[in-house]
C-alpha positions in Angstrom: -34.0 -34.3 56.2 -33.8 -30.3 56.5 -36.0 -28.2 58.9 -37.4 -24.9 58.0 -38.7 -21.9 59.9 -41.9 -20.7 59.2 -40.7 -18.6 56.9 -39.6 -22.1 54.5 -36.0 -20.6 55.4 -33.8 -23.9 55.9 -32.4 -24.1 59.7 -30.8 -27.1 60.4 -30.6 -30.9 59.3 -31.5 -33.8 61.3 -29.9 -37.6 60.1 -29.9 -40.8 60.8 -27.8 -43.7 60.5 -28.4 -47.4 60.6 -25.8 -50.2 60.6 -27.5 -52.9 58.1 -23.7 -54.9 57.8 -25.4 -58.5 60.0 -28.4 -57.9 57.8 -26.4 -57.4 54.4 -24.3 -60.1 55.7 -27.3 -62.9 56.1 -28.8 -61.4 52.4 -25.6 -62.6 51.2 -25.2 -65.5 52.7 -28.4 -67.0 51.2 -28.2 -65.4 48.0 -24.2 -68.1 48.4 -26.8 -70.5 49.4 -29.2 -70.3 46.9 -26.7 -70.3 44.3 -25.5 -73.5 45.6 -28.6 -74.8 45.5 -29.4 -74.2 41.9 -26.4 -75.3 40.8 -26.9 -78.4 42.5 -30.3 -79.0 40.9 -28.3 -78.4 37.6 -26.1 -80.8 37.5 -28.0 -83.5 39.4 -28.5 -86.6 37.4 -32.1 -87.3 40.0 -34.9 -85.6 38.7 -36.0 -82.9 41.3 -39.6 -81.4 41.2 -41.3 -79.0 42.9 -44.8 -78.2 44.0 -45.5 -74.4 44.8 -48.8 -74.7 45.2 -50.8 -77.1 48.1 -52.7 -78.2 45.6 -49.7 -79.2 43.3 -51.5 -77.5 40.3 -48.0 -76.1 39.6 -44.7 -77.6 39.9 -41.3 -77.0 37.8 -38.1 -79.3 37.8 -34.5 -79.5 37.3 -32.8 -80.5 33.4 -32.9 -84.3 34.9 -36.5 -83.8 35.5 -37.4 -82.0 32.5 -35.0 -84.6 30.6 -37.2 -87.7 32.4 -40.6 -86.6 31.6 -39.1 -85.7 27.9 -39.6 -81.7 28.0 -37.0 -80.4 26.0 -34.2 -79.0 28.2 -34.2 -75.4 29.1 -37.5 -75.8 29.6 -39.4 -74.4 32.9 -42.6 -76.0 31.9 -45.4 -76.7 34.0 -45.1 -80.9 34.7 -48.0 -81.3 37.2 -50.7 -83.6 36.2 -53.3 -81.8 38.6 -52.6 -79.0 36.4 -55.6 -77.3 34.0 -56.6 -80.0 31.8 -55.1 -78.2 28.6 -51.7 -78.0 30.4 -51.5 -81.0 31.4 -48.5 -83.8 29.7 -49.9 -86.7 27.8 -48.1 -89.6 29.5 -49.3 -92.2 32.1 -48.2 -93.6 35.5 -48.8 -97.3 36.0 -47.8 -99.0 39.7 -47.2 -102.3 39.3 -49.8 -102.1 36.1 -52.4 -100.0 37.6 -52.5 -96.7 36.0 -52.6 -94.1 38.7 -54.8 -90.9 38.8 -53.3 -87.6 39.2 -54.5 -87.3 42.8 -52.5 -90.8 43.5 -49.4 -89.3 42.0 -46.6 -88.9 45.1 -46.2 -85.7 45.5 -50.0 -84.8 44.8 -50.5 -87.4 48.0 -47.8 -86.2 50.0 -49.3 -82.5 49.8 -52.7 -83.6 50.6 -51.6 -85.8 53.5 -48.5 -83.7 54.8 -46.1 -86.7 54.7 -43.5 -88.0 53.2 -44.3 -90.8 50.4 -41.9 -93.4 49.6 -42.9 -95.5 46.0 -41.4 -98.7 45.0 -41.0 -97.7 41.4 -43.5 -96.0 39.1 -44.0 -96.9 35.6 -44.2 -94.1 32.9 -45.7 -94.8 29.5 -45.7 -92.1 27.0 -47.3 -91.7 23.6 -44.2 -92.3 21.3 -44.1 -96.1 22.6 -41.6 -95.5 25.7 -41.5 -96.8 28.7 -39.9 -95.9 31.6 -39.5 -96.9 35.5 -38.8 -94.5 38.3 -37.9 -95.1 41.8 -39.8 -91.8 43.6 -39.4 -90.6 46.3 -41.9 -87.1 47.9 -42.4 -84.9 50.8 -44.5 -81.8 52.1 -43.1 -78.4 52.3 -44.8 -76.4 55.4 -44.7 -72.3 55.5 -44.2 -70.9 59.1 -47.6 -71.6 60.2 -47.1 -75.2 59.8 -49.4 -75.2 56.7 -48.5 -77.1 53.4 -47.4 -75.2 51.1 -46.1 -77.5 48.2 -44.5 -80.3 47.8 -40.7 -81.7 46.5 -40.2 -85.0 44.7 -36.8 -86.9 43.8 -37.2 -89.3 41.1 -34.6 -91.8 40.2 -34.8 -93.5 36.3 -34.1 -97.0 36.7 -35.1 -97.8 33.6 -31.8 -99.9 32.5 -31.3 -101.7 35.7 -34.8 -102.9 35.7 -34.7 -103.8 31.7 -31.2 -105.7 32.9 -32.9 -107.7 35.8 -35.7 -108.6 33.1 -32.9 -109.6 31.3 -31.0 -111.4 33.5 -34.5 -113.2 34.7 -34.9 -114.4 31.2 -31.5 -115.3 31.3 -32.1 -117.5 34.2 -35.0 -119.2 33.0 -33.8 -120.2 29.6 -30.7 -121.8 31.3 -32.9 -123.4 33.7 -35.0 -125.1 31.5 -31.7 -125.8 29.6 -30.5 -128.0 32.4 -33.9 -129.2 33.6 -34.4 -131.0 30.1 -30.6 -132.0 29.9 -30.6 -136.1 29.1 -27.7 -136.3 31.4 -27.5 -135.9 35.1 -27.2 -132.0 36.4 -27.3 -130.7 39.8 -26.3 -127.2 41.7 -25.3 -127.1 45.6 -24.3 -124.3 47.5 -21.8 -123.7 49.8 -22.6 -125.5 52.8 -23.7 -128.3 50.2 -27.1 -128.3 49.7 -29.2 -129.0 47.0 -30.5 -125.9 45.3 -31.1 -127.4 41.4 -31.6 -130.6 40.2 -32.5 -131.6 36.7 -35.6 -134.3 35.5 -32.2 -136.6 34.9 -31.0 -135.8 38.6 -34.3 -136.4 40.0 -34.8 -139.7 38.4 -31.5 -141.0 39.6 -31.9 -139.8 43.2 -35.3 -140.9 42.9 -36.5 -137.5 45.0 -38.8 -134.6 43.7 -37.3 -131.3 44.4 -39.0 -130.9 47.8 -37.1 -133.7 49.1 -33.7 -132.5 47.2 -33.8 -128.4 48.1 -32.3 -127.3 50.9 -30.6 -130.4 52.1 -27.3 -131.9 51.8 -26.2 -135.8 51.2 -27.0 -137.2 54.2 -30.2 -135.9 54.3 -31.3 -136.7 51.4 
């Protein structure tokens, strides 16, 4: 800045100098960081959400998240079912065949209660016909004061492995009652040589229900 006398005449400068390098340093070391992360979130195949609001009345999410609740990618959509009603998406959560309300919803929990919430697997129905399961997984953000702030969410579709253990459960039982009905004589043992599966047939010939066959080898029968 310039001095002046009092006639406004100029008389000398005065200036100042401050080294900013650790501070441009750290700027640039998060802005790394925060590319990272983003990236990260892009190219993650787990749906990521997040809260920015205590109240989860906003949260956004990744293209896997967008992609899981069917939001068209690209999108940066509000997802939160605490939203305004008029926001809000159309589909339903279901645990274990209970349909949820939006203040059960993980991450809607896990802000109100400040701790991390671990589901089983969630079950999302929406109004085209599909079905889908997620294995979810939330936990509380806190500003510096210890307050929540929001909330994060990872969600994991496990829609084909659970359609594939339904599978491999029908699978099971058909071949079960296969055997079980068999006119000859059928029976499974495992390694150690115990009973684990005995047909009608087997049964019969042993003459010993399936309590008395399970879990025991020959010579304890």
């Amino acid at each position: 800045t310039m001095l002046h006398d009092e006639y406004g005449r100029p008389l000398y400068g005065i200036g100042g100098i401050l080294n900013i390098t650790d501070r441009k340093q750290r700027e640039e070391e998060l802005r790394e960081r925060r590319e990272e992360i983003e990236a990260l979130m892009d190219v993650s195949p787990i749906g990521i959400f997040v809260a920015h609001d205590p109240e989860c009345i906003r949260i956004t999410a990744n293209p896997a998240g967008y992609q899981l609740v069917e939001i068209s990618e690209g999108s940066n959509a509000n997802v939160s079912k605490t939203a305004p009603e008029n926001e809000r998406l159309t589909y339903r959560t279901f645990r274990s065949g209970v349909e949820l309300n939006p203040e059960e919803l993980p991450m809607q929990v896990a802000a109100r209660l400040g701790r991390e919430i671990e589901e089983e697997t969630l079950e999302l129905r929406f109004e085209s016909g599909t079905q889908k399961y997620i294995y979810a997984y939330a936990k509380p953000l806190f500003d510096v004061q210890g307050k929540v702030r929001g909330a994060n969410a990872a969600m994991l579709d496990i829609t084909e492995s659970r359609r594939n253990e339904q599978a491999l459960r029908e699978s099971e039982e058909r071949f079960t009652r296969f055997m079980h009905h068999l006119p000859g004589l059928a029976w499974i043992k495992d390694i150690q040589g115990r009973y684990v599966f005995a047909n009608a047939s087997a049964q019969k010939a042993f003459n010993a229900s399936e309590q008395e066959l399970y879990g025991k080898t020959d010579w304890e029968v």
